[in-house]
C-alpha positions in Angstrom: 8.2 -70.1 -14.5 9.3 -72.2 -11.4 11.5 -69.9 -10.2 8.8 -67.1 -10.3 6.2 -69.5 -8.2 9.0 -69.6 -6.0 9.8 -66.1 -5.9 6.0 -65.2 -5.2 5.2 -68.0 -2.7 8.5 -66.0 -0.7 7.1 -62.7 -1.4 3.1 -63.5 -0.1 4.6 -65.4 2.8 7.2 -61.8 4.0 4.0 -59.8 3.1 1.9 -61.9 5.4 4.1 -62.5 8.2 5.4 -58.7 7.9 1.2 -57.5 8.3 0.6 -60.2 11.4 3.5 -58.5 13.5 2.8 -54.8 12.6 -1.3 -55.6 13.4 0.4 -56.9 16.9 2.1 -54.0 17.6 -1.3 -51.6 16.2 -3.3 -53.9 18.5 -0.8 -53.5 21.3 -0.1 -49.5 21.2 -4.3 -49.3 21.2 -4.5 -50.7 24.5 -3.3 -47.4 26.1 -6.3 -44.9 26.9 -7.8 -42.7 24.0 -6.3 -39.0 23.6 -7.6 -36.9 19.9 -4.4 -35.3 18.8 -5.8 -32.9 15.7 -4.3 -29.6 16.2 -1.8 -27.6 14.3 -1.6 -29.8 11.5 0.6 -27.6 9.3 3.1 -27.4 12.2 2.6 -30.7 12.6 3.6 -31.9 9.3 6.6 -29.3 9.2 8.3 -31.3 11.9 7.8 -34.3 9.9 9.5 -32.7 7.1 12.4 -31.1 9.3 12.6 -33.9 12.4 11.6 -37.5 11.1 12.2 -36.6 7.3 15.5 -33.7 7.4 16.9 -35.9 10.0 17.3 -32.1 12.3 17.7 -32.9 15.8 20.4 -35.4 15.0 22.7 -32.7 13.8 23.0 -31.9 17.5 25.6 -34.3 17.4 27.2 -33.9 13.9 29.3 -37.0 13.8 26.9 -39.8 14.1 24.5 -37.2 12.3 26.7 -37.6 9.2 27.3 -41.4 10.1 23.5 -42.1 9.9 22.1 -40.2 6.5 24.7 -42.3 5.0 23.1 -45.6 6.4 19.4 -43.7 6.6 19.7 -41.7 3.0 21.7 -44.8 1.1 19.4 -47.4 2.3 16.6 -45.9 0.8 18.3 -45.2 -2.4 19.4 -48.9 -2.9 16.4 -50.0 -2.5 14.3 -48.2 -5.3 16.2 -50.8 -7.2 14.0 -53.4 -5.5 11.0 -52.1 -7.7 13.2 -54.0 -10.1 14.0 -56.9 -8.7 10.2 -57.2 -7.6 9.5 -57.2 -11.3 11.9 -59.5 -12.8 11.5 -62.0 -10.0 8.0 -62.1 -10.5 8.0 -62.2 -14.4 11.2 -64.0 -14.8 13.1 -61.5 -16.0 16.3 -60.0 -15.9 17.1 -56.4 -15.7 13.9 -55.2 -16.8 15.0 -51.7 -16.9 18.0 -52.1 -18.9 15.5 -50.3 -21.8 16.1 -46.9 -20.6 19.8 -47.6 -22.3 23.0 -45.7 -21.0 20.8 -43.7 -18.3 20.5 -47.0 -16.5 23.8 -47.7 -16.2 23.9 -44.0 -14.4 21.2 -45.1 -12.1 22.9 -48.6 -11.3 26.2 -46.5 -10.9 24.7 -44.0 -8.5 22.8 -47.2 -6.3 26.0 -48.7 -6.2 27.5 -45.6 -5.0 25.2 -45.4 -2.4 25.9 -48.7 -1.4 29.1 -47.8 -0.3 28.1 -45.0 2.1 25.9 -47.3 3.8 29.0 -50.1 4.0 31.3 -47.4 5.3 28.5 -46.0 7.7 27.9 -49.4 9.4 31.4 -50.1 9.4 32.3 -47.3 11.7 29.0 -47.9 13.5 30.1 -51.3 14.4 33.7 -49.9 15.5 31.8 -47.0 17.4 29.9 -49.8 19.3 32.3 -52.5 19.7 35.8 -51.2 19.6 35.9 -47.7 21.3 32.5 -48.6 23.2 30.9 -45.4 23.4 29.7 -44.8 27.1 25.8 -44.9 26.0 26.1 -48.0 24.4 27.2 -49.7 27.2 24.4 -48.7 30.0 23.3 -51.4 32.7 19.7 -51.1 30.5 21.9 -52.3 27.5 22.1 -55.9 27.9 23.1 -58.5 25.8 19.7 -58.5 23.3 19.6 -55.3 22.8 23.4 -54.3 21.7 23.1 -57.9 19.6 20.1 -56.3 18.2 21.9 -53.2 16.8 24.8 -55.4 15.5 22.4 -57.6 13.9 21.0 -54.9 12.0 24.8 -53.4 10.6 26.0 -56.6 9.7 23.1 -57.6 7.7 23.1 -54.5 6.1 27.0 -55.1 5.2 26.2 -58.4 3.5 22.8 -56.9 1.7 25.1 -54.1 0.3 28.1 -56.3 -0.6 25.4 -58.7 -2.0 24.5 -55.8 -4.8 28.1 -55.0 -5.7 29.2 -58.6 -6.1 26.0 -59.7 -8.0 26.8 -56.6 -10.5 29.9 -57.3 -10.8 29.3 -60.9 -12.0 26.7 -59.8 -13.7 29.1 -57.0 -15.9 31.7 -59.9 -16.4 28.6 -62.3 -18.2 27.4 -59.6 -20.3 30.8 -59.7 -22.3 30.4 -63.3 -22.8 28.4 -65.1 -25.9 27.7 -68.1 -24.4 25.8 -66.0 -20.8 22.9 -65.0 -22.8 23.3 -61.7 -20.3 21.7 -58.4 -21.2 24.6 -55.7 -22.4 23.9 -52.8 -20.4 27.7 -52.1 -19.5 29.8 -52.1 -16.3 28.7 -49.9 -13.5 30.7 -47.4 -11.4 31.7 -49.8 -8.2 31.1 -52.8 -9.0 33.6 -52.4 -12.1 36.6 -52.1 -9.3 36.1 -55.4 -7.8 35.7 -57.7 -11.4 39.4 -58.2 -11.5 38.4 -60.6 -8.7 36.1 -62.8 -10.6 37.3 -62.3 -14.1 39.1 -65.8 -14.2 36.1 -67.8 -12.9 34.5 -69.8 -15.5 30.9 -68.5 -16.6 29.2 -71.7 -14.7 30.7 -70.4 -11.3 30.2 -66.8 -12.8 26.0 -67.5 -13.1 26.1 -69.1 -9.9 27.3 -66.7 -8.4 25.8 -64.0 -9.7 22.4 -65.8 -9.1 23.2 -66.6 -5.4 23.8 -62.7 -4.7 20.9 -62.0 -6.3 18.4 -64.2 -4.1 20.6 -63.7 -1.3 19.8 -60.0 -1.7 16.0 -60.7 -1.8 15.5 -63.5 0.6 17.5 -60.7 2.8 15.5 -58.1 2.4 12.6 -59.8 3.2 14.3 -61.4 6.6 15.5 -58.1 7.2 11.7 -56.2 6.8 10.1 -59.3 8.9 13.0 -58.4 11.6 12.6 -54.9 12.4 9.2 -54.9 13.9 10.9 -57.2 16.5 13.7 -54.7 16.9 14.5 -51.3 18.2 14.6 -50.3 14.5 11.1 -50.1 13.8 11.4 -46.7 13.9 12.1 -46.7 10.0 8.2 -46.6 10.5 6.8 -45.2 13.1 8.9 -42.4 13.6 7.0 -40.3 11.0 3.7 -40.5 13.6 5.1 -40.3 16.6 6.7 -37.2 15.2 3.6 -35.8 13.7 1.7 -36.4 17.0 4.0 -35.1 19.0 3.4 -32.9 21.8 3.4 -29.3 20.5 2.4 -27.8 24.7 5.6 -26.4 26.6 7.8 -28.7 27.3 7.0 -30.9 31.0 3.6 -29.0 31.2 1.6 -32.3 32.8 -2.0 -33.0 31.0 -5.5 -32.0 33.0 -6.7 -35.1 34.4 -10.8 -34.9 33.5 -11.3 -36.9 37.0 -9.3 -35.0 39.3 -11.0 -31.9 37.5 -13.8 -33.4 37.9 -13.4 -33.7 42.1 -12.0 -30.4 42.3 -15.6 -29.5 40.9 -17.5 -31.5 43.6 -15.8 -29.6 46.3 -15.9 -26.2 45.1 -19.0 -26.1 43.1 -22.2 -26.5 45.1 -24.5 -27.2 42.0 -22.3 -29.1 39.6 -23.8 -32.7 39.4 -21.5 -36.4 38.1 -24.5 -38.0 37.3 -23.7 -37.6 33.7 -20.5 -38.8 34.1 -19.2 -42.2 33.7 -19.1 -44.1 37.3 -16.3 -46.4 36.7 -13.4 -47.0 39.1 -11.2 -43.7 38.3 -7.2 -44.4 38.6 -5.1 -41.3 39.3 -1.6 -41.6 37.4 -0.4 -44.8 35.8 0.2 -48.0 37.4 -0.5 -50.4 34.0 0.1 -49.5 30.6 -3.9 -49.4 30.4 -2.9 -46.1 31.9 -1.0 -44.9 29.8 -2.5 -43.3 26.8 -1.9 -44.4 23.2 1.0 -42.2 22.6 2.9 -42.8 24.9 2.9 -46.7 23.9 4.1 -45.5 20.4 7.1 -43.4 22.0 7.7 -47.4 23.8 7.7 -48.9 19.8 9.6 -46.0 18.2 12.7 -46.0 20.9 15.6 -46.7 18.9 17.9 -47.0 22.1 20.1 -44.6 20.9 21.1 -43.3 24.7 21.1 -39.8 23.6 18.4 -38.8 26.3 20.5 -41.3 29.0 23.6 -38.9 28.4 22.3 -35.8 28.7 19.6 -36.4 32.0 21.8 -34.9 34.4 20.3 -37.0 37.0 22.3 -40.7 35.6 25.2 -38.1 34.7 25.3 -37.3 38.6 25.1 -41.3 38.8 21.7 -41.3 40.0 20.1 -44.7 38.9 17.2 -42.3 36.6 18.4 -43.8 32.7 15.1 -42.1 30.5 16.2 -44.6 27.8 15.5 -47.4 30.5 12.1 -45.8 31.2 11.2 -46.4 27.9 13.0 -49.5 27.2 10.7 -51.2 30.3 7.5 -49.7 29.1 7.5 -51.5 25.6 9.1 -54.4 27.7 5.9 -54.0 29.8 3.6 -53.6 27.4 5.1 -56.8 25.4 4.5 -59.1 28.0 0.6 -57.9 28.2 0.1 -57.8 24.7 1.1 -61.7 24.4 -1.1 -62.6 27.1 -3.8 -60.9 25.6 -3.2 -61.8 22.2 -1.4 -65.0 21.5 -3.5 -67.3 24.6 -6.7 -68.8 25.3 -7.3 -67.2 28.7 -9.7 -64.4 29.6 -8.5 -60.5 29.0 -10.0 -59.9 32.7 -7.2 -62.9 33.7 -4.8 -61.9 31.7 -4.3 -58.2 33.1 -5.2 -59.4 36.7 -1.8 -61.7 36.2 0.2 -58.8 34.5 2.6 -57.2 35.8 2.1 -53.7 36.5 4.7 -50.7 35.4 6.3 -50.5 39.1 7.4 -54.4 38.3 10.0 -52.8 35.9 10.7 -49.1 36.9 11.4 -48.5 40.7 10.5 -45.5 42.8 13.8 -44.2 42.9 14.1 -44.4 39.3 10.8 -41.8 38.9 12.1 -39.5 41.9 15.4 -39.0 40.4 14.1 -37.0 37.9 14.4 -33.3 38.0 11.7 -32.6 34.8 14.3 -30.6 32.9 13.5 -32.3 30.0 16.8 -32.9 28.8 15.6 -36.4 27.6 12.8 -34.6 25.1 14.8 -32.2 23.8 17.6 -34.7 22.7 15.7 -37.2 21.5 15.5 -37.4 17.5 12.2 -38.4 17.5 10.7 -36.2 19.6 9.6 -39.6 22.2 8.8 -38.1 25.5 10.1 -40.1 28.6 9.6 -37.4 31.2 5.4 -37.7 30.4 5.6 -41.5 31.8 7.5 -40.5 34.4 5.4 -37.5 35.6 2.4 -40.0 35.1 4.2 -43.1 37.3 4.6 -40.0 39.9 0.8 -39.0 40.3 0.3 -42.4 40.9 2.7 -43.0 43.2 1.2 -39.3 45.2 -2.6 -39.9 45.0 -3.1 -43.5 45.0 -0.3 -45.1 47.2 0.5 -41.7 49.3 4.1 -42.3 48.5 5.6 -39.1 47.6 9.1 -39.0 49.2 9.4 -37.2 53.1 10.1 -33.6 51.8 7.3 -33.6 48.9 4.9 -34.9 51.9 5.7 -32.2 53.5 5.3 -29.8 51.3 1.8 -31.2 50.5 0.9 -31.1 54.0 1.8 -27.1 54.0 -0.3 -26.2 51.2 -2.9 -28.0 52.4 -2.5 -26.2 55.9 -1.2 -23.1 54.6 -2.0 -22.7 51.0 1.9 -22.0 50.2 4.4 -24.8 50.1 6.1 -23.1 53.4 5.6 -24.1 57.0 4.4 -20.3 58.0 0.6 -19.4 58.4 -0.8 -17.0 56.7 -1.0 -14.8 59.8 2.4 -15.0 59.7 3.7 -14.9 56.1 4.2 -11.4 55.9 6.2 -10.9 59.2 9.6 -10.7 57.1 9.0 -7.8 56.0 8.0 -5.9 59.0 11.9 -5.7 59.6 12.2 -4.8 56.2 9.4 -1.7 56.2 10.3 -0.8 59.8 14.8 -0.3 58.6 13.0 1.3 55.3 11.1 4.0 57.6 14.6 4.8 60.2 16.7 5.5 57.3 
């Protein structure tokens, strides 16, 4: 009975801690402007089944594709066993599904089996990482936190898996021993290798151990769930809605603005009235992640820093400073440091985003310039995030607000202002090229 308060009071306390940080991030990802994304919900939910769920646009890259259902399909599977361990920790029990006879020692031999794949995924992960240090892993964006991060994450999964096979293993060693009180439900497939190990401890050490795996697993899992929404692997979650909400328009077409519609109108239409419309202050493009909208702060959250978009923007491969992953890496970063402010002190919300930095604090002008909108980034990412959208929105700031388009986009401006064409020639004169062209047509 102790052991199950103890076991619940661990439980209530993940649970808790687990809903404060996810409310953060809901809070924080509503800060961006309001955009009703309802259409083409079949297609919609297809990509969720092929993208987030079939694991398709990974495939593009069939090594680490292979590498990552391992980890991504053998996670999962472990863990149905923690419906298990749920239960007997909080009843006191042990093995409560041993009932269902020789089937579950099949379904302990298949988790286990499982297990491995993940263990040999993360293995070669970490060598992938650390030893032959891929090129995207190693970007200037990819400091010290965040390729700790990813490591983090492998080598607990390492010890979570290892946990399993060592506490079944004990555990198949005490069941053919009187004075254990263990439940006989046999020896399972992997974990049946490795007893030779433990088969001369004494069944003291043997319990202990056994034990000690078994809240070491827990206690693990629970760290492990309170982790990710603090790391680039939160996209276990959210990359099943930032999928389904996903932009289904062609790919770089740039969103209406409703306000710089709503100018065009004043100058071309001499009835059309704003009165109706809202008077507030109007920015154009996004200078603050107030101005972004919603989804693009949930492309921020589901970045899983992979580096796939970095390595195939041919601006960074050209060694322009442009990294998409970076984009995206500095708007969560951004929108971090505003949603403490706002949410974790005693100050005013209208101080608090006076004080805030604004997107241009983290992402430079040459940065957004270097892009060439060919959305390479978009179409490798796995998760369908869009980096080129906050880019393109940084940009219409930079144009109609600051007037800081670089010297040949000015001049283009200026010309189709002038001209109405993005050339230097008149109208008068736009056709003169071909007089040479009509008049050699005519003489032969």
């Amino acid at each position: 009975m102790f052991t199950s308060i103890i076991f619940i009071l661990i439980l209530s306390g993940a649970i808790v801690v687990f809903y404060r940080k996810v409310r953060k991030i809901t809070r924080s990802i509503k800060l961006g402007k309001d955009i009703v994304i309802n259409d083409n919900i079949l297609l919609r939910w297809k990509r969720v089944l092929f993208i987030a769920i079939g694991q398709q646009k990974m495939l593009q890259r069939p090594i680490a594709a292979l590498l990552h259902i391992f980890v991504y399909a053998g996670f999962i599977i472990v863990n149905i066993e923690m419906c298990e361990i749920l239960i007997d920790g909080v009843a006191g029990t042990h093995r409560l599904f041993s009932f269902f006879g020789g089937f579950y020692g099949i379904m302990v031999s298949i988790f286990e089996l499982f297990a491995i794949t993940v263990m040999f995924g993360c293995a070669v992960f970490l060598i992938r990482r650390n030893i032959l240090r891929i090129k995207r892993f190693w970007n200037k964006e990819m400091t010290l936190w965040p390729r700790s991060d990813a490591n983090i994450i492998l080598i607990t999964e390492l010890l979570l898996m290892s946990a399993i096979l060592i506490m079944n293993a004990t555990d198949g060693i005490l069941q053919t021993r009187p004075d254990s009180h263990y439940v006989k439900v046999g020896s399972f497939m992997i974990s049946s290798i490795i007893q030779p190990i433990f088969s001369g401890l004494p069944s003291s050490s043997l319990i202990f151990t056994e034990r000690f795996c078994w809240w070491f697993h827990i206690i693990g899992v629970f760290i492990f769930l309170n982790y990710i929404p603090y790391s680039k692997h939160f996209h276990v979650f959210l990359s099943f809605p930032n999928v389904y909400y996903s932009k289904l328009r062609p790919a770089g077409e740039m969103a209406n603005m409703p306000s710089i519609t709503k100018e065009v109108k004043l100058m071309l239409e001499e009835n059309y009235s704003d009165q109706d419309d809202d008077n507030e202050e109007v920015t154009f493009g996004a200078k603050t992640i107030r101005d972004l909208t919603w989804k693009h702060l949930m492309d921020a959250y589901t970045c899983t820093e992979c580096g796939r978009c970095t390595s195939s923007c041919p601006a960074n491969i050209t060694g322009k400073k442009l990294s998409p992953r970076k984009i995206v890496m500095d708007t969560r970063d951004n929108l971090e440091e505003i949603a403490d402010k706002l949410f974790n002190k005693k100050r005013s919300e209208k101080d608090d985003e006076q004080n805030a930095r604004s997107l241009f604090d983290f992402i430079s002008a040459e940065e957004l310039w270097a892009c060439t909108t060919c959305n390479a980034c978009t179409y490798e990412c796995p998760v369908n995030i869009d980096p080129l959208a906050i880019i393109l929105e940084m940009r219409r700031y930079l144009v109609l607000e600051e007037s800081a388009a670089p010297g040949p986009l000015n001049n283009t401006f200026s010309n189709i202002e002038n001209n109405g064409a993005p050339w230097q020639f008149s109208q008068e004169d736009r056709m003169e090229w071909a007089k040479d062209v009509y008049m050699n047509g005519i003489m032969e």
